[in-house]
Structure formats: C-alpha cells, structure tokens
N, C-alpha and C positions, 0 to 999 in steps of 0.2 A: 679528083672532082668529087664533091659531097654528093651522095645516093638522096633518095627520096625521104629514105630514114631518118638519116641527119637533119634532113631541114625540116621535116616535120618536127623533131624532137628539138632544133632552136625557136621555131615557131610556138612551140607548146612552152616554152622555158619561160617567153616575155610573160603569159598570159597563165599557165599554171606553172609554177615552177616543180611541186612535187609530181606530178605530172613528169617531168622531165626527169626529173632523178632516178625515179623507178623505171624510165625507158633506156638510161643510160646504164642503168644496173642488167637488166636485162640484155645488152646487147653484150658487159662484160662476161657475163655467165654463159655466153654462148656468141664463142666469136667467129663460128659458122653461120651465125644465122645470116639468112636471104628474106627482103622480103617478099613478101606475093602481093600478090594485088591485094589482095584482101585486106594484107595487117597494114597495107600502107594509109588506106583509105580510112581514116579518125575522124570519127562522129563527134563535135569539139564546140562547141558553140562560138571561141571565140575563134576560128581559126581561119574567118574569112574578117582581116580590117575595116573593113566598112562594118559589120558588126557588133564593133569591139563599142560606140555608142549606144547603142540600139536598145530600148528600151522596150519589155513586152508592155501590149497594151493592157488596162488597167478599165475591166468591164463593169464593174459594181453602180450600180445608182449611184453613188454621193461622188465619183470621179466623173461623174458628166456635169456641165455647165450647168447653175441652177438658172431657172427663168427668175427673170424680171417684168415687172410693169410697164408696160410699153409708155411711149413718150406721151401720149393722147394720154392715157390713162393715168397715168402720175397727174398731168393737167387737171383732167377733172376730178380727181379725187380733192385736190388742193382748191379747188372751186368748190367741190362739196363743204369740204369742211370752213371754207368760207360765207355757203349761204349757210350752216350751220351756226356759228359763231354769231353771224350778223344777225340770222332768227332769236337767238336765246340771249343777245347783248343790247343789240340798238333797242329796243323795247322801251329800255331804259332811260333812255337820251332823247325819246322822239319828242319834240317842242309841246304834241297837242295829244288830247285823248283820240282812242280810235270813235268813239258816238260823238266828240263834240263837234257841234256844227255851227257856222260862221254864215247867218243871212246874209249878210253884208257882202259875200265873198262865193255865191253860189256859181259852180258854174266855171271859178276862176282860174286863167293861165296860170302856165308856171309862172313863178317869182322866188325873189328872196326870201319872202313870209312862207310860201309851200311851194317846195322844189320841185311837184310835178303837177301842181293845179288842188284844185278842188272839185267835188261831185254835187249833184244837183240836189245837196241838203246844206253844202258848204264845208264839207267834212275832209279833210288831209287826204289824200292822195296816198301819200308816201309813208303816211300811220299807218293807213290801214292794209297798206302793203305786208310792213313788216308787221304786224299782229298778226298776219293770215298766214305769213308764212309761220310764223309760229307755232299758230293752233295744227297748221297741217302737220307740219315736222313731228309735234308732240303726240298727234293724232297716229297719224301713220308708225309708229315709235310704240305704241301700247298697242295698235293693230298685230305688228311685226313680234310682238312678246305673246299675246295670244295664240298665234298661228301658230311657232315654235313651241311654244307650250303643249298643245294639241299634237301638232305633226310630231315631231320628235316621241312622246310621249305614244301617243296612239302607234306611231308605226315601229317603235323598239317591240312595244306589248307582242304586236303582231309578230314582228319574224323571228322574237321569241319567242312565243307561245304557239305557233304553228298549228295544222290542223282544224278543229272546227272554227276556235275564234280567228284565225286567219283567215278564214274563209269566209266567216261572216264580218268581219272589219273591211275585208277588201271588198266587200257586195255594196255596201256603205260607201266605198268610196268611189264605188263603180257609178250611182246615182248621183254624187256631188259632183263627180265631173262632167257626167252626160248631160249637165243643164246649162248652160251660160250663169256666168257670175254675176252680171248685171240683173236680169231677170231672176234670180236665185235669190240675190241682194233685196232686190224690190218686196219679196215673197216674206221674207223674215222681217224688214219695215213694216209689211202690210201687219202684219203678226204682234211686232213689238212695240211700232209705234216711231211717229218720226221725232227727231234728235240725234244731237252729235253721239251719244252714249249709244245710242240702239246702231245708229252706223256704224262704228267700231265694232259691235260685237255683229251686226248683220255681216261685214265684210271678211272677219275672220273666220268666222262658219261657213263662208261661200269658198274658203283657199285652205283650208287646212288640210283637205285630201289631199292635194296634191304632196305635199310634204311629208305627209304620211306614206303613201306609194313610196317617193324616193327613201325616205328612210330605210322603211321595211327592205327594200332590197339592196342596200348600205349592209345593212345587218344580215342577212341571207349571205352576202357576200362575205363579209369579215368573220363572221362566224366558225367558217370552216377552214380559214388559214390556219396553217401552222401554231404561229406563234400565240393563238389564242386558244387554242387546242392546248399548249403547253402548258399557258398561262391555268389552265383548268384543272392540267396533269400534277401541278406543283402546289396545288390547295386553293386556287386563290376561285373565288364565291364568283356568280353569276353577274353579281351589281359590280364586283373590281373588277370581273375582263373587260365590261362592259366601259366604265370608265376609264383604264386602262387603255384599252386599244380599239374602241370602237366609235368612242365621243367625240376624238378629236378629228376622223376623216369625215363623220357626221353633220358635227357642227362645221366645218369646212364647207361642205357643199349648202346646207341651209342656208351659211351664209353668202353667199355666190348666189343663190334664187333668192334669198333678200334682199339683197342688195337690185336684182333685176326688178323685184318689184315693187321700192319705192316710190317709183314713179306712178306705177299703175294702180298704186291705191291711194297715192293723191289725186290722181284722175276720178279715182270713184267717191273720195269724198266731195271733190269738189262740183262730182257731174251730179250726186244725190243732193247738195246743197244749192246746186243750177236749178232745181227741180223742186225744192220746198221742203227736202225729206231730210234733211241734215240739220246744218245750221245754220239757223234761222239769225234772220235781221233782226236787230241793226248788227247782229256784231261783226266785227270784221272777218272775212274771209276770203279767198280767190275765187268759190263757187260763186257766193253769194254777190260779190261785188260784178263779176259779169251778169248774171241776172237781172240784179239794180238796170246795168249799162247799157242793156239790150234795149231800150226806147230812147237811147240817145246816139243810136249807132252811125246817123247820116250826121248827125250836127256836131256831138262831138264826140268819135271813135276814139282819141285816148282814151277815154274810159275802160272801153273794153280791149284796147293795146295794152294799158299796165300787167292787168292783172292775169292777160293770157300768153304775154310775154315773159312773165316771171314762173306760170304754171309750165310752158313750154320749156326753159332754160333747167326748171331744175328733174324737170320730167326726162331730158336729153342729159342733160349731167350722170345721173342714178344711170339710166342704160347703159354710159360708156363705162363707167367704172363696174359696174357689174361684167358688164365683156373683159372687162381686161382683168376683176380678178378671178373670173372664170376661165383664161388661159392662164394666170400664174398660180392658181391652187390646183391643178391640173396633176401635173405629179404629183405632189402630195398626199392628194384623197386618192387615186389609182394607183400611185407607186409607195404603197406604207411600206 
C-alpha cells in the first residue's frame, strides 16, 4: 500500500513535474527515510483540485467594470443633441421671419400655414420657437465659455499660488456666494445696463466662484499625488504637470456642473428677459415671448404653453444628462 509520500509525490507529478523528480531523488538517496508529519504536509498551491482553476483576484482599477450611461441618460443626451441640431438647423427651413407679422392671421389656430397658431401681432408661433431656442443655446454657450475661463483660471492661480493670494481669492469668493445669483444678477444689470450682452456677462460673474472653489481643491488635491510629484522630479515645468495630469480630472468635473447648469442659466436669461432686462422685443425669445403672453393667459394659454413647455423640456433634459454624467465621470475625476 502507497504511504503518504508516494501519493503526495503522484499528486505533485500531474501539477509540478520537477517538483516530483527531486522528491523522488530524495527518497533514492535515502531509502530510510520516514515521513513525519511535518514533511508530509506540502504547502503546494495546486494540490487541492478544485484549485487547480482558480484564478487570483485581479484588484487594480482598470480590472473593475467600467461605468456606463445609464439608460435615461443616453435618452436625453440623444434629446439634447436633438434640440441642439434642431436649434442651429431649422432656422434655416422656417417658412416665415421671426418679426414678421400677418394682420390677417392675428391670433390664429394651428393650421397648415403655422403649425402651432399665431400670437396677437400674427407672428409664427413655431418661428419664434425655434429662434429663441437659438439665441438661448448660443447664449448660454458663451455664458458657459466665460465662467470656465474664469473658474478654471482663477482657481488653478489659487491652489497654485497658495498663501496670501489664496486667501484673498477665496474671500472673493466667499462674497459671490453668500449673495443669491439672481439678486447678484440684477446688481450688475443695474451697473451695466439691460441687454442680452450685459446678461451674459452679468450671469457669468454671478457663477464663476463656484467653479473656482471646485477647482482650487481639484488642484490642492492632485497636486500632491505621486505621479505629479514625479512628473516634477523628472524636469517636467509647472504649466506640463499641470496639463499633464491635472486638466483632464478638471475639465471632467467643470464639465458635469456645466452640464447641470444649462438649464439654470437659460432660466436666467429667460427670467431677466420676463422682466425687461434682457432681450428686448420684438425679437424672438422664450423670456420674452411668455411676457408678450401673460395678457392673454385666460383666452388664449398656448401662448404661454409653447414657449414654457419648450423652456421646461430642455431645462429637464440638461439636469438628467448632467446626473448621469456626473455618475459616469465619477471614477475618472476620483480614480486618476
């Protein structure tokens, strides 16, 4: 009957075969030998078969599942870039001007001629839809380039330059936030003057701290890793760590709170042009056209259904897609 030994050393043979040659040498050189409990007992990784499959697990970041877009979120992303398209396309296609007005037709149902009525100068409905969303998209678009320009810029300065000017940039931003942005808004109209031009720059001066803050501690944060640490060790200048390995978790998340705040600064253009301080009539806009509508609310509310149905849809659009890629740039900007 084969000992312990033996079948250790056929056991070892399937799975190490040198393994087993040197145990069978060993036993020729010494054909007293006994085992003891000790030598029997082989520390062997394969030597139990159910582990002869057995894969170690594989912990590194890139071996976990990447995130994806959730299913809502691909949606309206694909809706964004639709009222996108349709804002910067149909413009071009629309039958009528957005001022031109049809006496004959004040007032009027949908029809063939205008597919969602006319307003109480006789002016296309569905023109001045799509122009407003234009000007807003385009609006909100140079809003969105000034703020980044600001925040990013102001807040790199800051958490690298540290000490006094960190201190005084971030007192600076301690005031832009403690105020409300609508009132803040209003504060820099009163100052520059109403127009679509003075909105854009009133609304970006009312939001750039906040981008600023997150910046600044983007860079606080990356700064003292490693690999920028090394990136520093090896020659490479303040301006290439920076672009290198700091820009891209940066602009990652700027653009996740851009994205969240399309909405909310077409709200503001449109609630400053509700209000006289924007853009002014006749020209087409969503502020301006609920405005117009508001004395026609009981006789006839499409008017003001259009153009708060269209501010509402794409105001809900921009928030979902900002949620969803604020869950999938997640790792990314946390896990460099």
């Amino acid at each position: 009957m084969a000992n312990s030994s033996d079948i250790d050393s056929l056991n070892l043979a399937n799975t190490n075969p040198h393994h087993a040659i040197q145990t069978h040498a060993n036993h020729a050189d010494n054909p007293t030998h006994q085992p003891t409990a000790k030598s029997t007992v082989i520390s062997h990784p394969h030597k139990n078969p159910k582990n002869l499959h057995t894969k170690s697990p594989n912990l590194s970041p890139k071996s976990q599942t990447p995130k994806r877009l959730s299913l809502l979120g691909k949606y309206a992303l694909f809706a964004l870039i639709v009222i996108i398209a349709c804002a910067l396309i149909l413009p071009f296609f629309t039958p009528y001007a957005p001022e031109a007005m049809d006496l004959d037709a004040i007032l009027a149902p949908a029809s063939s001629a205008h597919i969602l009525g006319t307003d109480y100068l006789g002016r296309d409905i569905y023109t001045r839809l799509i122009y407003g969303a234009r000007l807003s998209l385009c609006s909100v678009a140079l809003i969105l380039a000034l703020v980044l320009a600001l925040g990013i810029g102001i807040g790199s300065l800051a958490g690298f330059a540290g000490g006094r000017i960190d201190n005084a940039i971030m007192r600076i931003c301690d005031i832009f936030l403690s105020m409300p942005t609508a009132i803040l808004s209003l504060l820099f109209i009163a100052i520059l003057g109403a127009g679509l031009a003075n909105v854009i720059i009133a609304i970006a001066l009312t939001h750039w701290a906040w981008y600023a803050r997150i910046v600044r501690a983007l860079v606080l944060s990356l700064k003292s890793k490693e690999y920028v640490l090394l990136s520093r060790v090896y020659g490479a200048s303040a301006t290439q760590s920076y672009k290198r390995n700091m820009l891209t978790p940066i602009f990652s998340q700027c653009l996740v709170l851009a994205t969240m705040d399309i909405g909310h600064f077409m709200l503001h253009i449109a609630g400053l042009s509700f209000l006289g301080l924007g853009v002014q009539a006749p020209q087409a806009e969503w502020g301006v056209m609920l405005s117009e509508a508001k004395e026609y609310m009981w006789s006839n509310p499409e008017l003001l259904f259009y153009p708060g149905l269209a501010l509402f849809v794409c105001v809900a659009v921009c928030n979902v897609v900002g949620d969803s890629l604020r869950d999938y740039l997640d790792v990314n900007v946390y896990g460099h």
